[in-house]
N, C-alpha and C positions, 0 to 999 in steps of 0.2 A: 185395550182388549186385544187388536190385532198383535201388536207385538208382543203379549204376553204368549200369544198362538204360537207365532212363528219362532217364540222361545224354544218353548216346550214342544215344536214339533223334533225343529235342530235338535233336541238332549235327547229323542227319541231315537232321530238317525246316529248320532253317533253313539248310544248305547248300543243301538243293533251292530252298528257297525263294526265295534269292538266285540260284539259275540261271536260275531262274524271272523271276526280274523285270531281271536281266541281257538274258535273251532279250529279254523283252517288251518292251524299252526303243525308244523312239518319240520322233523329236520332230524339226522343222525347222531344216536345214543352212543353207537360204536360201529365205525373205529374211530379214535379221535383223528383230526384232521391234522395230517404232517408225518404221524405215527412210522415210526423205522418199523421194518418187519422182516426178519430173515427170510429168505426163500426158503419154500419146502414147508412152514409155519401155513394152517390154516388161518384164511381172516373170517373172524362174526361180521354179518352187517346184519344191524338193527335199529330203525325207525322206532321216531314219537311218533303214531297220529291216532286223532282221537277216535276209540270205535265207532262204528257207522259214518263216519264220514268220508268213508271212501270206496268203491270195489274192488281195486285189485291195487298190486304194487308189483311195477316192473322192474328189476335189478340189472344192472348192467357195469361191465367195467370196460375204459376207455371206450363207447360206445355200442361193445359188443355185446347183445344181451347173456343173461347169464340164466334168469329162472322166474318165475311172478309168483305172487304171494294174493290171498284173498285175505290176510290178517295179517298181523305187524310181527309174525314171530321170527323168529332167526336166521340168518343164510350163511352156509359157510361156504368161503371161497376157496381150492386149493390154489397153492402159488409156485408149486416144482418147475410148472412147464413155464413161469411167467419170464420174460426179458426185465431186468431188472432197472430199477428209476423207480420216476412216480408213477402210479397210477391212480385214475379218476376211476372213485364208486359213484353212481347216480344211481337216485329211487327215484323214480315218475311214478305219482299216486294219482291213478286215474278217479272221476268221480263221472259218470256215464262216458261221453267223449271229449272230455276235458279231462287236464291232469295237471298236478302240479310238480315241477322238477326241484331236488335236491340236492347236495352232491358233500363227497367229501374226499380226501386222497388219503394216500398211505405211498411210503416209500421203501420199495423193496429191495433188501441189502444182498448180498453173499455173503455164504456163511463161512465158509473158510477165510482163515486170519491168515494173512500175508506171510511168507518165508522172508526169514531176514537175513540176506546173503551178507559173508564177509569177505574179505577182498587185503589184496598186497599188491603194493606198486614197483612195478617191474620194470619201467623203465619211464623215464622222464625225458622230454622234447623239445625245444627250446619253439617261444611262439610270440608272435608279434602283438605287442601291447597297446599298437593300433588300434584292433582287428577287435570289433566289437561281435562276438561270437555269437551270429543266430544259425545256422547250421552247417555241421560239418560232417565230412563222406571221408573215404578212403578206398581209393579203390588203383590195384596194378602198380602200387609203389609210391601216389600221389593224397594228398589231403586235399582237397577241395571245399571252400570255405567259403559262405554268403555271409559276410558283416555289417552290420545295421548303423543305426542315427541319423537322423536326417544332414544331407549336405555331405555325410562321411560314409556312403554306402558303397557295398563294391562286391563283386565275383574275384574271387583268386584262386590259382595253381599253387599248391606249395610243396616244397622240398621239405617231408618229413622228421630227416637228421638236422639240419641244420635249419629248419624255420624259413628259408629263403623263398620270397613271392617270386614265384617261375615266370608267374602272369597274372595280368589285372586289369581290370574294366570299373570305372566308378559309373556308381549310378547317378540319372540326372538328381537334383538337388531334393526336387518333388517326391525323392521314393527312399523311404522307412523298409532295408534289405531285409527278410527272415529266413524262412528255413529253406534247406535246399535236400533233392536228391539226386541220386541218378539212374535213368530208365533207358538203358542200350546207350547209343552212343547220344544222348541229350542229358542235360540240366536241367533241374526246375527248377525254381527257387520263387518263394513267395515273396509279397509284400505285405506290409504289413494293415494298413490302414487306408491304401490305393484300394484295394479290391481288384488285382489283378495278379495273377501268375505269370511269371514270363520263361522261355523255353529257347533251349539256346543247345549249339552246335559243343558236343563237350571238350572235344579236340581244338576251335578253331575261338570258342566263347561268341560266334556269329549269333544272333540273337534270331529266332528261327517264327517267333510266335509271340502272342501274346492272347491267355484267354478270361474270361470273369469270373468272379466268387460269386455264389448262387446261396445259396441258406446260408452257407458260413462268410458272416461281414469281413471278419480278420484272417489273415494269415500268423500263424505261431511256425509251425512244426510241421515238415514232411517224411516221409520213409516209405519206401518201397520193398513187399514180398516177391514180384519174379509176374506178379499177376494184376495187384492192385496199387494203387497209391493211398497210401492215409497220411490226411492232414489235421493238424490240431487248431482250434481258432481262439487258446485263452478260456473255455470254457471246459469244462469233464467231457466233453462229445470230441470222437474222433472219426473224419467223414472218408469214406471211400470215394475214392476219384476211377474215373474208366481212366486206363492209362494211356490209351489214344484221343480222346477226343475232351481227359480234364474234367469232366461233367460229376457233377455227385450224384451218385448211384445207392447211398444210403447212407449208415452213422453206426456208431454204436455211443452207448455212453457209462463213463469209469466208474467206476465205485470197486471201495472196499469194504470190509464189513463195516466200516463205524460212517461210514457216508461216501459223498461224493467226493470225486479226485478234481478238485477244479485246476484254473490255470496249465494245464500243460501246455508243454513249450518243444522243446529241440526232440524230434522219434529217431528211433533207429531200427530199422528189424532184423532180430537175431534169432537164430533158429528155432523159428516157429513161435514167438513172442514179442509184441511192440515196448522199448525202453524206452521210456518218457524222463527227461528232465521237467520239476513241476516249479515253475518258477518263483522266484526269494527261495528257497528251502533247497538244503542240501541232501536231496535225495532225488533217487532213480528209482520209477517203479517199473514192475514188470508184470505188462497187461495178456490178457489170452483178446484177441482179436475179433474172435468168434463171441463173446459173451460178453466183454469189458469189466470182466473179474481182475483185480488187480490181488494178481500172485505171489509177487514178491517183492521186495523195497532193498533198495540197495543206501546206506545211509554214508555220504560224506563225507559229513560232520568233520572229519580229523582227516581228512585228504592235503588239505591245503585252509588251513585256518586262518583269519579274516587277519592275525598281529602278524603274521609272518608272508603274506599274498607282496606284489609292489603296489607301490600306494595308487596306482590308476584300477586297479583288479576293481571290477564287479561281479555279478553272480556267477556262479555254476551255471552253465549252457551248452552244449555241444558233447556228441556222441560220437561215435565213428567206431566201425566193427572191419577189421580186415576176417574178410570170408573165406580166407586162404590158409592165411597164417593161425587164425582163429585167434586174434589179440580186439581186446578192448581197448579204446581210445579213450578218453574225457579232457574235458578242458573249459572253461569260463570267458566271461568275456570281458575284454583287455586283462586276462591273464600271463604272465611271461612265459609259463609252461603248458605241453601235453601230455599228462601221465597215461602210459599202459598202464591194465590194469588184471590183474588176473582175481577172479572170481571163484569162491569155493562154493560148489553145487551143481544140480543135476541139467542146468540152463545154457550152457557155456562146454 
């Protein structure tokens, strides 16, 4: 008899129990969760829950609140002023001073489609098929080169016309070389996988410094505007460095209209726009700094084609802008060549 009790008490708890979480059941109708959304596009947000089971609903996007609801009916968000990526919607559905949290995302695009610049190569430069290219500068008549792989890393000076290493420092065997710029009379140049920058005399290659990666684990890509440094780390986010003291001071992150720019690699900054190499893919895009709209794509493709490259040639890598002459650089790494490159558009 006792255990027929303690049967039928248990079928009792968990019948209630299931009414129970029946009622309480919560969760967003729209938008669906991942959803692309142009910027300047309103979004609906609208909850399941069941009436009377709740007093109010709090709205919020990336924590900030937005508006509260005494019923489940509609909200719409606008998204002009929004920084584009994902954003997190949460409904907290209060029931006196309890609540229960929901949430879902949406990722917000730009809506303008990329210009797709064409281009003619203007002249060709012979380059060392050593020289595994993670970033390259030009700057007062020289090419300055940071070459990667472990065991074969190096800083070099080089002679333009004729390819010839002026100068050169190998790295210890521990350090995977990446991108490099230059800010006054220093070097930067990243690693890759160390998590360290190193900062070096640009005239003498005396190594000046060395300081740490903070939110970004990797080093890819560096370039400087006159003010800031931005670094790439292999992911669509590109971080602002102070240019005295190396520190991130913020991000932005890439998108064009069809999604994220992931992987970028070798920057360059050209008037008033960052040029990203995106790595495996033969293409150059061209970011606004200020928003991480990617503007315009510059496509390879037919620059230097994979039957006719020498056979050590691997990717498209390396940028380099003379600010003088106003010529484009590109080049690969263990490529034989450096093609100029003259660009038709309003960028250049």
């Amino acid at each position: 008899m006792k255990r027929v009790i303690i049967v039928l008490f248990i079928s009792v708890l968990f019948i209630a129990a299931c009414k129970t979480q029946k009622s309480s059941s919560v969760y967003f109708l729209s938008p669906e969760e991942g959803r692309s959304v142009p910027r300047g596009q309103n979004v609906t947000l609208k909850i399941d829950a069941e009436s009377g089971s709740f007093d109010s609903i709090a709205y919020l996007l990336d924590t900030v609140f937005i508006t509260s609801r005494k019923d489940t009916s509609s909200v719409s968000v606008q998204t002009s002023d929004l920084s584009l990526g994902i954003k997190v919607l949460t409904a907290k559905v209060y029931e006196g001073a309890e609540y229960k949290e929901v949430t879902t995302n949406i990722v917000l695009l730009p809506t303008e489609v990329p210009v797709q610049y064409k281009y003619e190569v203007v002249n060709t430069f012979p380059h060392d098929t050593s020289a595994f290219t993670q970033g390259l500068e030009y700057h007062d008549g020289i090419f300055y080169e940071s070459d990667g792989m472990q065991g074969e890393s190096s800083l070099r000076k080089v002679d333009p016309e004729s390819g010839k290493v002026l100068k050169k420092i190998d790295m210890p065997e521990t350090i995977f070389a990446e991108g490099l710029t230059i800010v006054g009379d220093k070097l930067i140049q990243l690693t890759w996988q160390n998590q360290i920058g190193i900062v070096y005399n640009k005239d003498t290659f005396e190594k000046l410094r060395e300081f740490p990666y903070q939110a970004s684990q990797q080093g890819w890509g560096l370039c400087y505007d006159g003010k800031n440094i931005y670094k790439s780390d292999g992911t669509n986010r590109i971080y602002t460095l102070n240019k005295d003291t190396y520190l991130e001071e913020g991000y932005i992150e890439v998108y064009s209209n069809k999604g994220a720019i992931d992987s970028l690699n070798e920057l360059e900054y050209i008037n008033g726009r960052i040029y990203a190499n995106v790595w495996e893919r033969n293409t150059i895009v061209i970011i606004n700094p200020s928003t991480g709209v990617v503007e315009g794509e510059l496509d390879l493709s037919d620059l230097y084609p994979i039957e006719k490259r020498n056979p050590t040639a691997d990717v498209l890598n390396g940028i380099a802008w003379d600010a003088v002459g106003k010529r484009l650089f590109v080049t690969g790494k263990r490529w034989d060549k450096v093609f100029e490159l003259r660009v038709a558009g309003p960028k250049l």
